[in-house]
C-alpha positions as a Markdown table, in Angstrom:
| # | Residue | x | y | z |
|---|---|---|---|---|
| 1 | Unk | 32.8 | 33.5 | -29.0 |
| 2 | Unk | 34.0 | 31.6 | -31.8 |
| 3 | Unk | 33.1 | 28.7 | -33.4 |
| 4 | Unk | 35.7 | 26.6 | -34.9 |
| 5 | Unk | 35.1 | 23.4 | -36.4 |
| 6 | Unk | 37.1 | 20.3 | -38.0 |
| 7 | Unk | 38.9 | 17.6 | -36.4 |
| 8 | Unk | 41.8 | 20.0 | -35.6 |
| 9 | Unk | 40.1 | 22.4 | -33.6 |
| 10 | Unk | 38.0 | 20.3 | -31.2 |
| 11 | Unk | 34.1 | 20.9 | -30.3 |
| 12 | Unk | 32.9 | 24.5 | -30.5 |
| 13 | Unk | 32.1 | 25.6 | -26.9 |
| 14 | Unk | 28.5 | 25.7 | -27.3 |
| 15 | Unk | 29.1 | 21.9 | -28.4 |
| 16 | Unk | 31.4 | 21.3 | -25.2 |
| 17 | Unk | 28.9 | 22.8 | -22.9 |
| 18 | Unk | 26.2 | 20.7 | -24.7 |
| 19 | Unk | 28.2 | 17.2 | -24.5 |
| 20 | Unk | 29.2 | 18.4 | -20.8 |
| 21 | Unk | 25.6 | 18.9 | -19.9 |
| 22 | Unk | 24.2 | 15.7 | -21.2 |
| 23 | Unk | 26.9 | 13.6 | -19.0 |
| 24 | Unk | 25.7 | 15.3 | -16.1 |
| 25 | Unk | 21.9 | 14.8 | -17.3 |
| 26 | Unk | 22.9 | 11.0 | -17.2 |
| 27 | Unk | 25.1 | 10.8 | -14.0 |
| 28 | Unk | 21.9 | 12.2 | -12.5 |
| 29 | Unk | 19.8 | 9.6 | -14.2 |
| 30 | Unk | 22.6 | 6.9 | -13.3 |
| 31 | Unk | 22.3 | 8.5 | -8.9 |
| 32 | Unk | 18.7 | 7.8 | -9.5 |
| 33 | Unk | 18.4 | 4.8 | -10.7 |
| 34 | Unk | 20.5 | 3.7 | -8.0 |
| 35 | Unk | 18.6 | 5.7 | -5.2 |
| 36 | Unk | 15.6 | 3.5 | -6.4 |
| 37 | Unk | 17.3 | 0.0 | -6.7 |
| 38 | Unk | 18.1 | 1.2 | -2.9 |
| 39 | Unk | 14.8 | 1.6 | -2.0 |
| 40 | Unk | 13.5 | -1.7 | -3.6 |
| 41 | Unk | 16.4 | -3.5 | -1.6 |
| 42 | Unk | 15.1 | -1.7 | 1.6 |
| 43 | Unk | 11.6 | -2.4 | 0.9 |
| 44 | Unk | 12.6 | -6.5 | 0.1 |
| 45 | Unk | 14.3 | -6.6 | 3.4 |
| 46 | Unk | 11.0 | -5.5 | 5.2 |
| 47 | Unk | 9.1 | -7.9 | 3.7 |
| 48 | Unk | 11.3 | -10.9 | 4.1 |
| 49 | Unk | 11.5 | -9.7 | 7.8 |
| 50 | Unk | 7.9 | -8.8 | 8.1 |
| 51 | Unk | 6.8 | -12.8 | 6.4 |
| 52 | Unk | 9.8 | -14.8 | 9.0 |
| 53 | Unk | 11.6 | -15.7 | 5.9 |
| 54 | Unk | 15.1 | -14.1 | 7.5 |
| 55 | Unk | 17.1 | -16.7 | 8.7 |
| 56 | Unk | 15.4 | -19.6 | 6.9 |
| 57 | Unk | 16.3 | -20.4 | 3.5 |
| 58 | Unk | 14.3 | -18.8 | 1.7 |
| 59 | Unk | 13.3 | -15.2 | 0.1 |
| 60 | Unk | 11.0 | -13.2 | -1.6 |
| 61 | Unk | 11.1 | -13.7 | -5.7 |
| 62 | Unk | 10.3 | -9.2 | -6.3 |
| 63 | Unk | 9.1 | -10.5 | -9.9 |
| 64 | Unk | 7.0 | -12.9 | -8.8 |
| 65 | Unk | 5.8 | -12.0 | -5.3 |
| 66 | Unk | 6.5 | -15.8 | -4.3 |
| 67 | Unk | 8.8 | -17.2 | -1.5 |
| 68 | Unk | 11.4 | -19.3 | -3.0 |
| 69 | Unk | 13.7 | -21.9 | -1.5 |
| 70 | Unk | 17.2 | -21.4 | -0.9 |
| 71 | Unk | 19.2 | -18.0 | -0.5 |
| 72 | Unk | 18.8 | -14.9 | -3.2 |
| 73 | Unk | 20.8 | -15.5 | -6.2 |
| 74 | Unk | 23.0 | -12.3 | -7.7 |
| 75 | Unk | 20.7 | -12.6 | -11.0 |
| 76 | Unk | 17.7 | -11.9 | -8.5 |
| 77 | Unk | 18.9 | -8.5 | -8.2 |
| 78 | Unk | 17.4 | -6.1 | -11.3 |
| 79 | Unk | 20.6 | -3.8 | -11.2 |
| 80 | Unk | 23.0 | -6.3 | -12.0 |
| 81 | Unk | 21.0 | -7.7 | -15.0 |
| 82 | Unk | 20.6 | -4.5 | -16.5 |
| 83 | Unk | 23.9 | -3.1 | -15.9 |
| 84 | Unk | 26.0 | -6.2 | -16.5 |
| 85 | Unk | 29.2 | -5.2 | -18.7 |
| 86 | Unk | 27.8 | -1.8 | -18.9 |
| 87 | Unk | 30.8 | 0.8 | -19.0 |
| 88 | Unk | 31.1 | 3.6 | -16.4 |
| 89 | Unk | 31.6 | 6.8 | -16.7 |
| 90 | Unk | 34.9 | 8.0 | -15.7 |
């Protein structure tokens, strides 16, 4: 194995294998996260359903605990806050 280095030669392969591993790490992380904004979304639904607030206007503030008036915003939703303009990985 060798190890070149310098702007020329590209990463070393031990340095490759390292970069490779840590975007996998946080696609994982990423599949995750996303698995548990599922679950909140699932557990919000059963809720709303469970209290009669589908169908009226109204829904269930998950910061707050409260029923609110009128339909769910898009900034009620934690992923989109957190992940607005965030890049994605290719």
């Amino acid at each position: 194995m060798t190890r070149q280095k310098g702007p020329a030669s590209g990463l070393s392969s031990d340095d490759l294998y390292k970069l490779r591993r840590a975007v996998a790490i946080a696609q994982r992380a990423r599949l995750k996260a996303g698995m548990a904004q599922q679950a909140l979304r699932e557990l919000v639904l059963e809720m709303e359903h469970r209290y009669g607030l589908l169908g009226r206007d109204m829904h269930l503030d998950v910061y707050t605990g409260r029923f609110r008036n009128g339909h769910r915003e898009a900034t009620d939703e934690p992923e989109r806050d957190a992940h607005a303009g965030a890049p994605r990985p290719a």
